[in-house]
N, C-alpha and C positions, 0 to 999 in steps of 0.2 A: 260150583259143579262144572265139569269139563262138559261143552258140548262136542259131537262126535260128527268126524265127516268119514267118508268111503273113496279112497282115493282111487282114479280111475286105475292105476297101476298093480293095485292089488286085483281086477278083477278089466286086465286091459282088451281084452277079445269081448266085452261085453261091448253089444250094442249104446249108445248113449241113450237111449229111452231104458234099454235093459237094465240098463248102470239106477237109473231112477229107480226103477223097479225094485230093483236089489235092495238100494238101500232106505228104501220105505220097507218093506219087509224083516229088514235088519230091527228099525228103530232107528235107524240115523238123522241127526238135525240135518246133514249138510250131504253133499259129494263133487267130487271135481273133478273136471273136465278135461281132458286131450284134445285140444284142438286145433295145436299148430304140431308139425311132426318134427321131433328133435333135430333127425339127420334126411338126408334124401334118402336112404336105406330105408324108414320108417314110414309105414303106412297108417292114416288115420281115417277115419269117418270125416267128412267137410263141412264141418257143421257152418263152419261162421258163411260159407257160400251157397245155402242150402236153405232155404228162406221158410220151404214146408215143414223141415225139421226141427227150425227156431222154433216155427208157430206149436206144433206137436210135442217139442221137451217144455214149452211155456206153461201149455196145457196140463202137463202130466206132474208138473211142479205145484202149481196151483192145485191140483187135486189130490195130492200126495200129501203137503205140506214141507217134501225137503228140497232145501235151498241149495244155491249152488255156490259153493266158497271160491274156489278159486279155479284157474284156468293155468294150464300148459302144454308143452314143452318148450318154452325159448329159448334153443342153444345160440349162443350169442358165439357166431362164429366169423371168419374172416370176411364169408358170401355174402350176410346179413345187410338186409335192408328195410330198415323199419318203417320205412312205407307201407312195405310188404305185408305188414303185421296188423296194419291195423282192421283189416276187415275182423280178424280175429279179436281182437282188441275190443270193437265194438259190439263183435258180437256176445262175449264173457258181458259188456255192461248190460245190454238187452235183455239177458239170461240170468242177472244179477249180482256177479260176480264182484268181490270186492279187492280181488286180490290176483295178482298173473303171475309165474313161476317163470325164473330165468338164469341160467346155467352160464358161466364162462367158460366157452370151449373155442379162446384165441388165444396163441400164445403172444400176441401182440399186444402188449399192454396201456397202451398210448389208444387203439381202434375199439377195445374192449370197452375201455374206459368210455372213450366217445359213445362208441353204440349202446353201453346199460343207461348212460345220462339220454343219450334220447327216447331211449326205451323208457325209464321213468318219466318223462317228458311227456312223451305220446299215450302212455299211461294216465297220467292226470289228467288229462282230458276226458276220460274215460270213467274219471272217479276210480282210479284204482291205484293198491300200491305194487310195488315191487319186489317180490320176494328174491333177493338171489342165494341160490341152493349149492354147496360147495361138495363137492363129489369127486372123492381120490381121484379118479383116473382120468381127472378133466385137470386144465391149468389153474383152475380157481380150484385148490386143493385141501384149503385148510382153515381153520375157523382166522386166522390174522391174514390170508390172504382175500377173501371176502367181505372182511371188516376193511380192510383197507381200500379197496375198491368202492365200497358203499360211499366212505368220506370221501373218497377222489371226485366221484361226482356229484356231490355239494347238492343233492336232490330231496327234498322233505319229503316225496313218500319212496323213498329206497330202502329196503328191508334186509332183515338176513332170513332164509329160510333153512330152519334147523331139520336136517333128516337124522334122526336119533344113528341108522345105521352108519350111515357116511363121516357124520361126526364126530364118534368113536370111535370108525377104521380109521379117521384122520391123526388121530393120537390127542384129539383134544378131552378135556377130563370135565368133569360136572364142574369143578368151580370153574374152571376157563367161561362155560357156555354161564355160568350162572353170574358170569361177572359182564354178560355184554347187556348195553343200554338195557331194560327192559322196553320204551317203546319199539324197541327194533324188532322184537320179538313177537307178532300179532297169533302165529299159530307153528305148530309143529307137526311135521310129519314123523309117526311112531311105528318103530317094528322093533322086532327083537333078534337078535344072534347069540352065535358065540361069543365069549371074550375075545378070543385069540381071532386074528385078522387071516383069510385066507394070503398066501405067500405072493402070487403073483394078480396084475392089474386083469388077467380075463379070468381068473376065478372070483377076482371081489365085484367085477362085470356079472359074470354069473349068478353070484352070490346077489346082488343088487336088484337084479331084474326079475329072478324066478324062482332064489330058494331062498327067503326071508321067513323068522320066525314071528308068531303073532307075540304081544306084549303077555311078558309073563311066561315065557314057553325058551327064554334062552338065559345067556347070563348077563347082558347089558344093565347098566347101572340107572337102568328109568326109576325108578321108584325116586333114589336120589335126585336122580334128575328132575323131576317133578314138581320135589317138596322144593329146589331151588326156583322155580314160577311159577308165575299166578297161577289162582286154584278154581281160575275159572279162565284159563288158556285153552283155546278149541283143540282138539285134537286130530288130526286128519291122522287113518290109517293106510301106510302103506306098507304091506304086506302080500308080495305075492308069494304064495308057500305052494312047496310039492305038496304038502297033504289035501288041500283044496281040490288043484286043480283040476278039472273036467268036471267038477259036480256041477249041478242046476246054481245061478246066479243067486237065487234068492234063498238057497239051502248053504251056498258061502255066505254072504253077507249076515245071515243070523248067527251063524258057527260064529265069528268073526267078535258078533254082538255080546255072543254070550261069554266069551273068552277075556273080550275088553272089559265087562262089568265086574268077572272075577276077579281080573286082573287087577281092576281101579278099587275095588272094596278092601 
């Protein structure tokens, strides 16, 4: 049986206590975190510097019972300094995090490479692994160029992190994803679309960040997708949809709940 997380993306204006909230309300085992902000354009809540707010989402996890999966956005870009990272780093361990989210957006493949190997590096310390998330309109664009990055840096907890939508815009096809290592594969983030790929890089931006379909509500080949991986792969949802948006957090996250269970029964 799939356990179920609430990705912070689908529901990103949520406070991180709110985000908790939500997704106890939902039903969700898990939810995850924003903690580092992808670009300097992006603003986030500071959790990992914020030491009242650790003690307060500690609390509110403890008496909730949902856990926190994983941590992001680390755009691994030319600026990067993983120094820089690791307050955040320690704070996803502190919070319980088992897993940090990291994007290739250098087109320098030689610095790329250095900074995800330290990045998994500064990771394990942490007890965590590496997911890296391959996203059309970044340099790390496709499921072989992800995969090949991962072995470049010769790291034991370096992952691929599969976003159902990015994967399929990529042109990659169920057996592709169903023929990578299975350890590599720890969890998946799930939404649904169209088949057909929006034409240009700021509509699949678009498309990416605010008009995603929940699972079962488009035409993407999850189902298949699915029966190719374990049948008890967690599932993080990332969906941030126009029909959601502006309701109460904890009236998205059940909508969300109830759509997943249709969807997976």
């Amino acid at each position: 049986m799939h356990k179920l997380s609430l990705h912070h993306l689908t529901m990103l204006d949520a406070h991180p206590l709110q985000l908790v909230d939500a997704a106890h309300a939902g039903g969700f085992d898990y939810y995850g975190l924003r903690v580092v902000a992808p670009t300097a354009a992006d603003t986030i809540i500071d959790v990992a510097h914020d030491p009242v707010l650790m003690r307060e989402l500690s609390a509110r996890m403890e008496a909730t019972g949902v856990r926190l999966l994983d941590i992001e956005a680390i755009w691994l870009q030319a600026s990067t300094c993983i120094e820089d990272l690791l307050p955040a780093l320690e704070a996803g361990h502190r919070l319980g995090a088992k897993h940090a989210l990291a994007v290739g957006f250098d087109d320098d493949r030689a610095r790329l490479i250095d900074n995800f190997s330290a990045l998994c590096e500064a990771a394990a310390r942490f007890e965590m692994t590496v997911g890296l998330e391959l996203i059309t309109y970044c340099p790390v664009g496709t499921l072989d160029d992800a995969l090949s990055l991962i072995r470049a840096s010769r790291q034991p907890n370096a992952r691929i992190l599969i976003d159902t939508l990015q994967v399929f815009r990529s042109g990659a096809s169920v057996e592709d994803i169903g023929n990578v290592e299975t350890r590599l594969i720890e969890y998946i983030q799930i939404c649904d679309g169209p088949r057909a790929s929006p034409a240009s890089v700021d509509e699949r931006r678009t498309e990416a960040r605010t008009a995603r379909l929940l699972p079962g509500e488009g035409e993407l080949p999850l189902h298949e997708l699915l029966a190719k991986l374990p049948a008890d792969l967690t599932l993080a949802v990332e969906a941030p949809t126009r029909e959601l948006r502006g309701r109460p957090f904890d009236e998205q996250a059940r909508t969300i709940m109830e759509r997943m269970q249709r969807f997976l029964a």
